[in-house]
SEKOL-308559 format. One line per field, with one value per residue (C-alpha): residue number from 1; x negated, y, z negated. Coordinates in steps of 0.5 Angstrom, whole numbers, plus 2048, in hexadecimal, padded with zeros to 3 digits. Last residue first. Example, Ala and Ser with C-alpha at 12.3 -4.5 7.8 and 13.67 -1.06 7.14 Angstrom:
2
num (2 | 1)
px (7E5 | 7E7)
py (7FE | 7F7)
pz (7F2 | 7F0)
END
This chain:
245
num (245 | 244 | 243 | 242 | 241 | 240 | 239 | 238 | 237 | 236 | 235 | 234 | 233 | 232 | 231 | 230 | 229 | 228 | 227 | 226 | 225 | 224 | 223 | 222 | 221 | 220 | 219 | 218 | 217 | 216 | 215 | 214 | 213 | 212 | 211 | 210 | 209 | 208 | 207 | 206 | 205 | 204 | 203 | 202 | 201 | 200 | 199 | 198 | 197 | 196 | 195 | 194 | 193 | 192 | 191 | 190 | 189 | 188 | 187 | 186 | 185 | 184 | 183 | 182 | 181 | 180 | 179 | 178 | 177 | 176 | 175 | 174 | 173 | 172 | 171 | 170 | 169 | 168 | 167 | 166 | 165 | 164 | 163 | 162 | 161 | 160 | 159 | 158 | 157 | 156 | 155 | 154 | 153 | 152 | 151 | 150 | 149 | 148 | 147 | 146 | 145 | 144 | 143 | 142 | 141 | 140 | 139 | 138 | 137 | 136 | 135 | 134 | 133 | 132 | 131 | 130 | 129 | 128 | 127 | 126 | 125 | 124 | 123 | 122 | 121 | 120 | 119 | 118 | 117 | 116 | 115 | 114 | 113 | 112 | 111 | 110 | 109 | 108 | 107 | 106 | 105 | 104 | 103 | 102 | 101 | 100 | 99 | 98 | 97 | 96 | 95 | 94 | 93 | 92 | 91 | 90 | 89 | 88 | 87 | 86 | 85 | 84 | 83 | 82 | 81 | 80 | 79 | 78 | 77 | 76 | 75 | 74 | 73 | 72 | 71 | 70 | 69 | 68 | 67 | 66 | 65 | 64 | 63 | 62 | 61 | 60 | 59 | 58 | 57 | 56 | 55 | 54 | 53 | 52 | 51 | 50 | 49 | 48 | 47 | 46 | 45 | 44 | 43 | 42 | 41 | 40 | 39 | 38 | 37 | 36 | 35 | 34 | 33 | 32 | 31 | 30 | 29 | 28 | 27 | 26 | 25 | 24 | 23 | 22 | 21 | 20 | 19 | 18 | 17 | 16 | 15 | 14 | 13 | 12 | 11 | 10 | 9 | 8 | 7 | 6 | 5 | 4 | 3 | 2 | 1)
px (7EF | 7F0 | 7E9 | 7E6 | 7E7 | 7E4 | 7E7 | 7E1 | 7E3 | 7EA | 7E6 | 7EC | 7F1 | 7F0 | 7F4 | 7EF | 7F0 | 7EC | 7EF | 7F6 | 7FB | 800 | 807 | 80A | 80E | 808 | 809 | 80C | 807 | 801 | 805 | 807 | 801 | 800 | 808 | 808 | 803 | 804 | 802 | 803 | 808 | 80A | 80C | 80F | 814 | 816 | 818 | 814 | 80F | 815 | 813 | 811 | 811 | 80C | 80C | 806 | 803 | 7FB | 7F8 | 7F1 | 7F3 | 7EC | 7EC | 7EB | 7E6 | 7E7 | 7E1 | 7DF | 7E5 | 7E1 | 7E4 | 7DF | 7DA | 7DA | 7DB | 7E2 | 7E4 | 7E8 | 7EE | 7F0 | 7F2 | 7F1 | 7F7 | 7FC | 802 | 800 | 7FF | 804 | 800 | 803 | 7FE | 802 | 7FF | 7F8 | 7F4 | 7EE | 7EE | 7E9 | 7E8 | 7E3 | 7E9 | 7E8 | 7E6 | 7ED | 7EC | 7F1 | 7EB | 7EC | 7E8 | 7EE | 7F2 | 7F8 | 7FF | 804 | 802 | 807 | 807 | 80A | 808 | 80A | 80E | 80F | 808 | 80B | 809 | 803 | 801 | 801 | 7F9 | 7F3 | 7EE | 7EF | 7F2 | 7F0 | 7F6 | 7FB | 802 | 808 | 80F | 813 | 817 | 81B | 81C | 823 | 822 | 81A | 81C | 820 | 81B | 814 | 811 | 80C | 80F | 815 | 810 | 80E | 816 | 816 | 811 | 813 | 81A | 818 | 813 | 818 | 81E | 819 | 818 | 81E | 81A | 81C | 821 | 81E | 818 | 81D | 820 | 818 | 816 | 80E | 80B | 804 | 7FF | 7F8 | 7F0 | 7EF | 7F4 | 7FB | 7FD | 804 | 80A | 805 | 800 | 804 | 80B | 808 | 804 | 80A | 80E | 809 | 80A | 810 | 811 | 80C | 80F | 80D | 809 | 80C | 80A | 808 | 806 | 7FF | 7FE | 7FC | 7FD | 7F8 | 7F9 | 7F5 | 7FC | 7FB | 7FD | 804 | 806 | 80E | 810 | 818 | 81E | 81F | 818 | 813 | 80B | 805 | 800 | 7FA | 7F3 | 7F0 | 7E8 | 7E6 | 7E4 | 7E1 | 7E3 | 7EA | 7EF | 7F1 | 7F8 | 7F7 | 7FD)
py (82C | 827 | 825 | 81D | 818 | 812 | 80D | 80C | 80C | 810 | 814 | 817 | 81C | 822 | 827 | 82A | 82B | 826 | 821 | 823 | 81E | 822 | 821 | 829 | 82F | 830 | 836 | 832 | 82B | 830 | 831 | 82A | 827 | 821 | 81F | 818 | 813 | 80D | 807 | 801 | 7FD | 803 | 807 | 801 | 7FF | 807 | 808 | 80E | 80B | 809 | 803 | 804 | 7FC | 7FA | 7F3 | 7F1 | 7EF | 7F0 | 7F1 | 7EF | 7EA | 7EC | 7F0 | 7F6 | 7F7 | 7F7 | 7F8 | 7FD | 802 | 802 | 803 | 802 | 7FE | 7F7 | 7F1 | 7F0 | 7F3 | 7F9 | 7FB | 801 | 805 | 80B | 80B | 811 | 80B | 807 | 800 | 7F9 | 7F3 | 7EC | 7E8 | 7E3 | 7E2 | 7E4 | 7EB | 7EB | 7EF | 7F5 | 7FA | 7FE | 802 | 80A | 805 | 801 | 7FC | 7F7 | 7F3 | 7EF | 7E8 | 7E6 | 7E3 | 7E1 | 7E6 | 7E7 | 7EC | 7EE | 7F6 | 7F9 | 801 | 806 | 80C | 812 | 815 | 812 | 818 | 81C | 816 | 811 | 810 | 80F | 80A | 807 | 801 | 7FA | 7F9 | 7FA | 7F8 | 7FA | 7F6 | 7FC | 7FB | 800 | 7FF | 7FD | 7F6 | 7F6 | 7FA | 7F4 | 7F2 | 7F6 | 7F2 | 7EF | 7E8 | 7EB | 7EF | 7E7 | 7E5 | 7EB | 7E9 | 7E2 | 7E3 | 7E9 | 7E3 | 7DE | 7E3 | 7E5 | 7DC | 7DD | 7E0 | 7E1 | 7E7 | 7EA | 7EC | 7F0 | 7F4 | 7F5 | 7F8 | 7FA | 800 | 802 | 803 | 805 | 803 | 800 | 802 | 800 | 803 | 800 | 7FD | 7F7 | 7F5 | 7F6 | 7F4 | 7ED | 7EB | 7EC | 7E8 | 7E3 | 7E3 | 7E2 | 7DC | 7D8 | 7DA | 7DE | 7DA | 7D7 | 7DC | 7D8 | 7DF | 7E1 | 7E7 | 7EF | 7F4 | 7FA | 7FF | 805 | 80A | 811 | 816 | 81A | 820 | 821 | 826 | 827 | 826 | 81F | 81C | 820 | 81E | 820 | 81B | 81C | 81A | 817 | 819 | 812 | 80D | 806 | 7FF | 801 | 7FD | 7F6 | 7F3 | 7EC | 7E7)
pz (809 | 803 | 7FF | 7FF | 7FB | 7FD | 801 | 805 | 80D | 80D | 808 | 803 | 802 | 7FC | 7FA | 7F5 | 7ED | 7EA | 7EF | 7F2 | 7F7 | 7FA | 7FB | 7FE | 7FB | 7F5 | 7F0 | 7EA | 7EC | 7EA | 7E2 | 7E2 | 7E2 | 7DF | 7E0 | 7E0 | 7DD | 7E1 | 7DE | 7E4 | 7E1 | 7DC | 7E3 | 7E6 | 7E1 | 7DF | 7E7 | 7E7 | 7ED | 7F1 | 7F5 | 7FC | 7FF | 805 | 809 | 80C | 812 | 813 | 81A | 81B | 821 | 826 | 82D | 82A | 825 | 81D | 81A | 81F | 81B | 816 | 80F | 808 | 806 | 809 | 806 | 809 | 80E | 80B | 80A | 807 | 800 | 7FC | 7F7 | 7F8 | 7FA | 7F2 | 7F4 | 7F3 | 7F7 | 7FA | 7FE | 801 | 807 | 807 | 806 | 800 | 7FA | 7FA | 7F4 | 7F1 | 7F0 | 7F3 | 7F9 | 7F9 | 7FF | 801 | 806 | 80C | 80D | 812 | 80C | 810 | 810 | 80C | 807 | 801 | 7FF | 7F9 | 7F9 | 7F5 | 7F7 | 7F4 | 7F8 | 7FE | 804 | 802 | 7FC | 802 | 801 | 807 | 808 | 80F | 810 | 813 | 819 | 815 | 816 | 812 | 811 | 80C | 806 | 802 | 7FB | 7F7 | 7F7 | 7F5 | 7EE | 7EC | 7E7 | 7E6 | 7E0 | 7E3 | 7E4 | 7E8 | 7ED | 7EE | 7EF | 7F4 | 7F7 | 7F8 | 7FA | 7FF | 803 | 802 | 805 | 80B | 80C | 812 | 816 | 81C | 81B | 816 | 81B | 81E | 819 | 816 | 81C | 81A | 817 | 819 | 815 | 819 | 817 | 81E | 823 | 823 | 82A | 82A | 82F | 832 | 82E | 827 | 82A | 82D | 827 | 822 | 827 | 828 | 820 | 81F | 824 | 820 | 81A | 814 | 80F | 809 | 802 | 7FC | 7F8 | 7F6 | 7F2 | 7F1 | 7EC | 7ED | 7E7 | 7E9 | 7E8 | 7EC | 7E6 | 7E5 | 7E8 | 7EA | 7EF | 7EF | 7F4 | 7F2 | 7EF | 7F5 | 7F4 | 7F1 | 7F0 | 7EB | 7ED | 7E7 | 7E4 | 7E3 | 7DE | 7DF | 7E2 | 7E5 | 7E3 | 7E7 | 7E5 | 7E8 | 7E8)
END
């Protein structure tokens, strides 16, 4: 298992986010951890399904994410409960045991991903994601980090929601929707959990400092993520920080 930290300070973006019926402020975490678990290789039949549903019932364009249907796709995949086993045995290992069962999961795909965060719609979540397609030279890249880690079966990775985070072609130096042109097999599968960040494993895990801010989260009626004061968002092409609106 890595566990990446960033190489140098930084000023720290602050996420706030809905805990029940109050807005909570904590610090975006920028602890990345990641590993390689023993996963078998979807079926045959399920793959030709995946092919089929995202040429003919989806627009997946470059940069896009999309949702996948889970329900079906466990129907000819008798490895699921192998490929659910073996992350949740690794999240076991960082000390974050049982809170995979209680976790909703989604099948997703991508097709490369614009930068962007989730910090407007998942700020109390954090995310486990268990990639289940080929490496087709494709990067998960953390801008704010200085981090990439390659895409291939079997890549688990636990990651803060309000963190930047894209994928790119690998030795590129941000998104392009060019690098991914029609017509050729880019699209990456991968099975994604929300964790609950305030559950008290996943926060020392992943060294969430809460409530940085409660003066400014007192005031606010939306998920945001705040950097030295300003709603921020991020360059879809570069992953830097940029100002909301």
């Amino acid at each position: 298992m890595d566990k990446a930290t960033p190489p140098h300070a930084r000023s720290s973006p602050l996420s706030y986010f809905w805990s029940g019926d109050t807005m909570r402020s904590r610090r975006v975490s920028e602890v990345v951890l990641s590993g390689m678990l023993e996963v078998p290789e979807p079926p045959a039949r399920l793959r030709a399904d995946w092919a089929r549903e995202i040429s003919s019932h989806m627009t997946l364009d470059a940069g896009d994410v999309e949702v996948m249907p889970l329900a079906r796709a466990r129907m000819r995949w008798p490895q699921y409960s192998q490929c659910v086993r073996a992350v949740s045995d690794w999240t076991g290992r960082l000390g974050l045991p049982g809170v995979l069962a209680g976790s909703d999961v989604a099948l997703m795909v991508c097709r490369g991903a614009r930068y962007h965060h989730d910090g407007e719609q998942y700020g109390g979540a954090v995310f486990c994601n268990l990639f289940l397609s080929e490496d087709k030279g494709q990067d998960l890249h953390f801008p704010s980090l200085d981090l990439r880690i390659p895409l291939r079966r079997g890549l688990a990775v636990v990651f803060d929601t309000c963190q930047p985070h894209g994928v790119i072609r690998r030795g590129s130096d941000g998104f392009a929707a060019a690098d991914f042109p029609d017509g050729r097999d880019d699209s990456q599968l991968f099975l994604t959990w929300e964790l609950p960040v305030e559950d008290v494993h996943v926060a020392r895990s992943l060294e969430v400092v809460f409530d940085a801010d409660p003066a400014t989260a007192a005031t606010l009626d939306a998920e945001q993520v705040r950097r030295q004061g300003e709603r921020v968002t991020v360059s879809p092409d570069s992953g830097r920080w940029c100002r909301a609106g």
